[in-house]
C-alpha positions as CSV (number, residue, x, y, z in Angstrom):
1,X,-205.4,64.6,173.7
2,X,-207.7,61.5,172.9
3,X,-209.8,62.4,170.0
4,X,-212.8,59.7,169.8
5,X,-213.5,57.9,166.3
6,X,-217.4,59.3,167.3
7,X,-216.4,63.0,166.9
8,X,-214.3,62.5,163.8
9,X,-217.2,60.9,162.2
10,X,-219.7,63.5,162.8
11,X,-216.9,66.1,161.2
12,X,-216.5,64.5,158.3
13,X,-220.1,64.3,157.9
14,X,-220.5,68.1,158.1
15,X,-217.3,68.6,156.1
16,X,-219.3,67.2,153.0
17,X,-222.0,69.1,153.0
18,X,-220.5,72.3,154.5
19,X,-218.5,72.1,151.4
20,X,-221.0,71.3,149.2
21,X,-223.0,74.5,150.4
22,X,-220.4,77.5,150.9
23,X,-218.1,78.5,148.9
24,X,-214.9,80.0,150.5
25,X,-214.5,83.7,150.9
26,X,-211.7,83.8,148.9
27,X,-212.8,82.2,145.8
28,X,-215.5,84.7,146.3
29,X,-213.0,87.9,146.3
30,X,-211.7,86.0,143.1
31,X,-215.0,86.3,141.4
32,X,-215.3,90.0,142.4
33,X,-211.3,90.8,141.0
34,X,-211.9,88.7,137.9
35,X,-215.4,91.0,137.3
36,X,-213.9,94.2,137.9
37,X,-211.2,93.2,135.7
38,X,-212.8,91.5,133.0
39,X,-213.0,93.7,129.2
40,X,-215.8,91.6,127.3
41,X,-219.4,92.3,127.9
42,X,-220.2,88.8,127.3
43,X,-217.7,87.7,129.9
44,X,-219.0,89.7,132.7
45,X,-222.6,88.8,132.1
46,X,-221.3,85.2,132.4
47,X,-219.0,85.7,135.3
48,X,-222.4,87.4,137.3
49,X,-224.6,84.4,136.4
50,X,-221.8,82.5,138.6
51,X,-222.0,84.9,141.3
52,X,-225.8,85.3,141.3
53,X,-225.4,81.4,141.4
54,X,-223.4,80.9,143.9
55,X,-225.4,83.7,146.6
56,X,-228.8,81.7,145.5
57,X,-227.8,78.8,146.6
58,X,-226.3,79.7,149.8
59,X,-229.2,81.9,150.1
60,X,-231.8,78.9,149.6
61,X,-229.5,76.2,151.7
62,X,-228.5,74.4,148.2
63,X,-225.8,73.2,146.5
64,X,-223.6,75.2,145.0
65,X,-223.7,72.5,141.9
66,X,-225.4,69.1,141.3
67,X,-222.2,67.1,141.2
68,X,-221.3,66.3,144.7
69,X,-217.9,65.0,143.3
70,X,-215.4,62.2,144.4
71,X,-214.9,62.7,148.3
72,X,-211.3,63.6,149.7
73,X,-210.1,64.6,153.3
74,X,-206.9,65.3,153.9
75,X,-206.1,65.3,157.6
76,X,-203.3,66.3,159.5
77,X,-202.0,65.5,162.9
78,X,-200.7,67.8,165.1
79,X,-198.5,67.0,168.1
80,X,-200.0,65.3,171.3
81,X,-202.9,63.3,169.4
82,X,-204.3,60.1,170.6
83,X,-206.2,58.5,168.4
84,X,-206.3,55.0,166.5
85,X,-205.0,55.1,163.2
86,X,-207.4,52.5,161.3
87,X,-210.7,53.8,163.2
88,X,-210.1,57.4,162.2
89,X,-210.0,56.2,158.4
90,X,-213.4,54.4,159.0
91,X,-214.5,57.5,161.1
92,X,-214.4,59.3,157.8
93,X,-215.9,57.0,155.5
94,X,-218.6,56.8,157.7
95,X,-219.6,60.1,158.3
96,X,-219.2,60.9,154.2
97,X,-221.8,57.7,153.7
98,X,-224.0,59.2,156.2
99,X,-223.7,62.8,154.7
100,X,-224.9,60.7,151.3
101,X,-227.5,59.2,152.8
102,X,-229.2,61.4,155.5
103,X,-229.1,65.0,153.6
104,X,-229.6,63.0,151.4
105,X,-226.6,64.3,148.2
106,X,-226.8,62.5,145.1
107,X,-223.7,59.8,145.1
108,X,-221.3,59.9,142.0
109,X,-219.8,57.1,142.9
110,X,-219.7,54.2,141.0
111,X,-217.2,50.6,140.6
112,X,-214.8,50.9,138.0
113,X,-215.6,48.7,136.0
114,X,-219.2,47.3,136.8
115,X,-220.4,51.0,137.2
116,X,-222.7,50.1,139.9
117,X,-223.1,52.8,142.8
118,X,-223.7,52.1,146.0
119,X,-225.3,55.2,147.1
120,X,-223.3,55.6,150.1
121,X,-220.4,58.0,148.0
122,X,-218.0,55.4,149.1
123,X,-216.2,52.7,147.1
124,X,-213.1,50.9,146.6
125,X,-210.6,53.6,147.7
126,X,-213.1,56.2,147.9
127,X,-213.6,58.4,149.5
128,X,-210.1,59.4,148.9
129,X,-208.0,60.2,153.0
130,X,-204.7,61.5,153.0
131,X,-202.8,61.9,156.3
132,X,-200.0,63.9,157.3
133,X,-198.2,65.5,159.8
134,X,-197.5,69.3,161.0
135,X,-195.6,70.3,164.5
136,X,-197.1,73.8,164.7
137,X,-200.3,72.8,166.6
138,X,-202.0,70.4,168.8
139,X,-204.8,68.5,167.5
140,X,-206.2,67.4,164.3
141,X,-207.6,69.5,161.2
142,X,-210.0,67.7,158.6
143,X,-209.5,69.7,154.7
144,X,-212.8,67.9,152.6
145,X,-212.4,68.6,149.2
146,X,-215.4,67.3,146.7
147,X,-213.7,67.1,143.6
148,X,-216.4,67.2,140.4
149,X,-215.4,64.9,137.4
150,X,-215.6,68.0,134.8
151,X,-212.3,69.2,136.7
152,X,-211.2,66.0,137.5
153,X,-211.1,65.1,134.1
154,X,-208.9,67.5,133.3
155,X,-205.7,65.8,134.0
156,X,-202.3,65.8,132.4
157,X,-199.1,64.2,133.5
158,X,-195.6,64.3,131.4
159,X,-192.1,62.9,131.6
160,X,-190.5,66.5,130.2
161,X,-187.0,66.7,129.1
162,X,-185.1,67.9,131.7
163,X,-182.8,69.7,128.9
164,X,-185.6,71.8,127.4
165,X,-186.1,73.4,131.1
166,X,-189.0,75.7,132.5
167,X,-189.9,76.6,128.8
168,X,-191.0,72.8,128.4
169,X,-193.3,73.1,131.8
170,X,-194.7,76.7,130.1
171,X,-195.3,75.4,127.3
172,X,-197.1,71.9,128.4
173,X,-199.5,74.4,131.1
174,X,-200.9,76.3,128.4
175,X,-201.5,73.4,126.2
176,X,-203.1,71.7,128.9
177,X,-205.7,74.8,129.5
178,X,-206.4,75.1,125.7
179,X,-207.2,71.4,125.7
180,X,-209.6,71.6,128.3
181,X,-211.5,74.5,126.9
182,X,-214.9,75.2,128.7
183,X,-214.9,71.6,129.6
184,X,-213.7,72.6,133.2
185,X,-216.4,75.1,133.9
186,X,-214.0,78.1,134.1
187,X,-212.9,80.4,135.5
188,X,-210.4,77.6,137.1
189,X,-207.6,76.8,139.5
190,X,-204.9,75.7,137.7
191,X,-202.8,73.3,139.5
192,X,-199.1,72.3,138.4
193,X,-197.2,69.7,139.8
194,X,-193.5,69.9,138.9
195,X,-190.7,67.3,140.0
196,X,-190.7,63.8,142.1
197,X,-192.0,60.5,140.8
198,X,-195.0,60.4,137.9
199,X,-197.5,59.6,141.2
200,X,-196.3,62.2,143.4
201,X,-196.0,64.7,140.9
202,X,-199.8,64.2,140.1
203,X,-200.2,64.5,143.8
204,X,-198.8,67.7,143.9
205,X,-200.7,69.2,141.2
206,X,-203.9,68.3,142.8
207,X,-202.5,69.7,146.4
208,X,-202.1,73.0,144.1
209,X,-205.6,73.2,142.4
210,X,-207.2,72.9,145.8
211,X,-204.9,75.4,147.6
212,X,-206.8,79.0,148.4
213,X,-206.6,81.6,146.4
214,X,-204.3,83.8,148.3
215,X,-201.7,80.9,149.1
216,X,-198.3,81.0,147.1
217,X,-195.9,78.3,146.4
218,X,-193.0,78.5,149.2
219,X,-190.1,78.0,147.0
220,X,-189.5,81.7,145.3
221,X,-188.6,79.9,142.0
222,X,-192.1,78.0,141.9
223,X,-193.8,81.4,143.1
224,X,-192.1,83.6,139.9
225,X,-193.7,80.6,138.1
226,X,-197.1,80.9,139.4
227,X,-197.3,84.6,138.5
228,X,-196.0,84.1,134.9
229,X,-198.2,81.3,134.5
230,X,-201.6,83.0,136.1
231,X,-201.2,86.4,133.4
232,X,-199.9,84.1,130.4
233,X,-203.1,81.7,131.1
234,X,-205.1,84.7,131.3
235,X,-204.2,86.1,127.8
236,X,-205.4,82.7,126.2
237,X,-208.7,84.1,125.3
238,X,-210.8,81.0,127.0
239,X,-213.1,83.0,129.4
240,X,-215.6,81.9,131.7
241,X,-217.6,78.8,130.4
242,X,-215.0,79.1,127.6
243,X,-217.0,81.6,126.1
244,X,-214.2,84.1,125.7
245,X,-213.0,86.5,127.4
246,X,-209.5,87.4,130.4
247,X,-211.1,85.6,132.7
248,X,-210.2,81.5,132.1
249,X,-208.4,81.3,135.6
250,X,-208.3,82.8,139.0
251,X,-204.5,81.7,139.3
252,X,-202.3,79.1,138.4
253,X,-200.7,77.2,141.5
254,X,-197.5,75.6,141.4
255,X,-196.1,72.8,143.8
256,X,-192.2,71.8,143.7
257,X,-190.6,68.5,144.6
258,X,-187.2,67.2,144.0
259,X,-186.6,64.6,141.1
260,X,-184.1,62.7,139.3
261,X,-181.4,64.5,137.5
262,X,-182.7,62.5,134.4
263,X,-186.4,63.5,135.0
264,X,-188.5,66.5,135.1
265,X,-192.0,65.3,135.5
266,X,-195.1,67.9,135.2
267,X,-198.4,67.3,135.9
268,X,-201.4,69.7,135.5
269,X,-204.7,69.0,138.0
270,X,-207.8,71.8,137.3
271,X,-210.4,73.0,139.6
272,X,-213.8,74.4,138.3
273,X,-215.0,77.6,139.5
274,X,-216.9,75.9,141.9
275,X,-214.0,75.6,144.1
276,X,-214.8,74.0,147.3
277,X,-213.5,73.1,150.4
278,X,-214.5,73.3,154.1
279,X,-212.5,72.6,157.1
280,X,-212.5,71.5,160.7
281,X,-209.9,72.0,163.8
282,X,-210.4,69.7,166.6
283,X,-208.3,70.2,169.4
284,X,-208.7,70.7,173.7
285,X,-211.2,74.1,172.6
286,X,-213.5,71.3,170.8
287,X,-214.3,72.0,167.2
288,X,-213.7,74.7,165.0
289,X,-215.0,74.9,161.3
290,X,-213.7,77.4,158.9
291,X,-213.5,77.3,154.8
């Protein structure tokens, strides 16, 4: 199916805001299981300021939070796609400078070193399109992710030694989370990237931050490792806003790759509460948003 550069722009430009607005169900459901299972007064009266945010603002057609963060779509192609590689990538950056500009959303974006924003949410690199493939469907699905700096921020990458084993990966998570304190407006996501190069094992963590709520890691090894990680993390005291409490994360997520037998690299990428994400399939039925 030919798949006009036209339509994917218009997606993309809902994508951002869509995202912007709604939170997904399932971070939602983690709100409601990290309430009902939270022991500190103070942690639940925090915890329901975030949910009586969160059903304001959708209620109001607002943002969820001021910082419309760095823009990333991750698309996939399915099988039997026609479309022009290069124009699809400007498809998207077009539609996110028009989501900037006609909502009109606040741009974060700036030069690196000049600091100078354009106002368009774009910039060298940005906003950030990752591309791959799947053989299960036929068509094209748009993920847009905007990632806020306070989570973004939060960002660790180490060259473990591969002698000291999963303990070392344990033990580098929770220091990680204790580092970033309240900093990354939790309860968070906490995504672990274990194995590959240094780059793609950053790029794993952030695939596992951003991952819902009720996905698990598809090696069984990495899965045990989520589930030991998400109650250890948990016990840590940190609680919402970092205020104290059980409730510093909804889950930790863990993504695997093979490495070097003389490596074991481990990255950690956090997402705030205000996890969000919207999505689009576009395929012979037309388009189909979900979150």
């Amino acid at each position: 199916m030919r798949i006009e550069p036209a339509l994917i722009e218009e997606v993309a430009k809902d994508l951002y805001i869509r995202a912007l607005k709604i939170l997904p169900d399932d971070v939602k459901r983690g709100f409601a299981s990290l309430a009902q299972g939270e022991t500190m007064a103070k942690a639940r009266e925090v915890l329901g300021s975030m949910i009586q945010n969160i059903a304001v603002a959708e209620a109001t057609d607002n943002l969820l939070c001021q910082d419309t963060g760095i823009p990333i779509y991750n698309v996939t192609l399915g099988r039997d796609v026609d479309i022009d590689g290069p124009a699809l990538k400007a498809a998207i950056r077009r539609g996110c400078e028009r989501a900037t500009r006609e909502h009109p959303l606040r741009s974060s974006i700036v030069h690196p070193l000049t600091r100078r924003n354009e106002q368009t949410s774009c910039g060298i690199g940005v906003p950030v399109i990752d591309i791959d493939y799947a053989a299960d469907f036929e068509g094209l699905r748009i993920e847009m992710i905007p990632k806020g700096s306070g989570s973004e921020n939060n960002s660790w990458l180490k060259m473990a030694v591969p002698a000291e084993g999963v303990d070392a990966i344990k033990a580098f998570v929770i220091d990680c989370v204790l580092d970033a304190g309240g900093r990354t407006c939790p309860p968070t996501i906490v995504g672990v990237g274990v194995g590959g190069t240094a780059d793609l094992c950053v790029h794993l963590a952030k695939l596992a931050a951003t991952r819902p709520l009720d996905s698990h890691c598809e090696d069984p090894d990495g899965a045990r490792l989520e589930t030991e990680l998400s109650t250890a993390v948990n016990m840590l005291g940190v609680g919402p806003q970092g205020l104290g409490g059980d409730s510093t994360a909804f889950a930790v997520h863990v993504e695997l790759a093979a490495t070097h037998i003389t490596m074991n690299p481990v990255a950690v990428n956090m997402q705030c509460h205000s996890a969000r994400r919207a999505s689009a399939t576009i395929d012979s039925a037309g388009v189909r948003y979900a979150f």
